[in-house]
N, C-alpha and C positions, 0 to 999 in steps of 0.2 A: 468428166472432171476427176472422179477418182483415180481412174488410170495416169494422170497426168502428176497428180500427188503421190502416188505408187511409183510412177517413173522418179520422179524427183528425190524421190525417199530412196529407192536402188540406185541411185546415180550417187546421190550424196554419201553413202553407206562403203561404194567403190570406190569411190575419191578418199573418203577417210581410212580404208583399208590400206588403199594404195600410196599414204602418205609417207612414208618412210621411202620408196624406191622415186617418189616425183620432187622430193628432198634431195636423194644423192644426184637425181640427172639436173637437176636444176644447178647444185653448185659442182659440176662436172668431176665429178669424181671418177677417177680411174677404176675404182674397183665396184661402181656401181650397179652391176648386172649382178656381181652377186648378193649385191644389199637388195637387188629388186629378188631376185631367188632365194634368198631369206625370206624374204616377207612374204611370197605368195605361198612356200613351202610352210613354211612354221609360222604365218602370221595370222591364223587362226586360234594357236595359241597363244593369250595376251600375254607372255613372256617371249615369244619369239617376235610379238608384234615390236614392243618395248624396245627389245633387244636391237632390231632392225633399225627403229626410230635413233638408238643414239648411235647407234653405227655410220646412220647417215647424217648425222648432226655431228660428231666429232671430226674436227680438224686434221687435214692430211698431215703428218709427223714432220718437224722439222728435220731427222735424217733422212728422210726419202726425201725433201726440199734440196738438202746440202748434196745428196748422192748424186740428181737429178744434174742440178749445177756441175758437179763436181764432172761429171760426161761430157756435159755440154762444153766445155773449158778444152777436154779434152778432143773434143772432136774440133772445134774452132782451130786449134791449135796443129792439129793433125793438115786441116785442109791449108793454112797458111802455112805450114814448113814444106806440104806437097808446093805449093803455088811459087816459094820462094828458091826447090830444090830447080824446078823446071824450069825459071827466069833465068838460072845461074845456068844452066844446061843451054840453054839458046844462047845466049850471051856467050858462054865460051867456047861455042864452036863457032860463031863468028865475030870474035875475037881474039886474033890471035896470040895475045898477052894476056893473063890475069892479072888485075892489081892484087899484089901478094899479101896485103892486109885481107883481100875477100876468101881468100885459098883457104887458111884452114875455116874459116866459117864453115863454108861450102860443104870441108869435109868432113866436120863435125854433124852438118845436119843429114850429110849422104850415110855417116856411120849411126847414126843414130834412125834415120828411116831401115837401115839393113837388121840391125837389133829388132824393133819393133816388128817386122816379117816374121821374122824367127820366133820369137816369145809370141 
């Protein structure tokens, strides 16, 4: 019976220590390996413990939210002008006419994929 309140007592003791790293993996934190590498490194010290604890309790930055977005926009954007340059590319080799309203679209989004190669 004592081993089993000794287990429970080290079990309990590991879970409380390890509360700051089951914190960040819980609310998916990007950077949470190294909130768990805080904690097990310095969280012997109850200021690195602390430290860890609000690391993984504070809110991911709304600039890294805006940045985050701000890619994704960019890449959305990227894969729809590929998707639109190549329709226009089928289309006008089998057709022999362009409607001259699609012409410069066309080659504004063809000069603007050649830039973005470049840079």
């Amino acid at each position: 019976m004592l081993k089993i309140i000794e287990g429970a007592v080290i079990m309990g003791a590991l879970m409380l220590y390890l509360a700051p790293a089951m914190i960040a993996d819980a609310r998916e934190r990007e950077d949470a390996f190294a909130v768990t590498m805080v904690n097990i490194l310095l969280g012997w010290t109850v200021i690195g413990w602390f430290a860890a604890l609000v690391w993984a309790r504070h809110p991911v930055s709304d600039r890294r939210m805006k940045h985050f977005a701000r890619r994704a926009q960019r890449a959305v954007a990227r894969v729809t002008i590929d998707a639109i340059v190549a329709r226009a590319e089928r289309r006008a080799g089998s057709i022999p006419v362009l409607n001259p309203r699609v012409v410069p679209v066309v080659t504004r989004i063809a000069a603007n994929r050649r830039y973005q190669q470049r840079g």
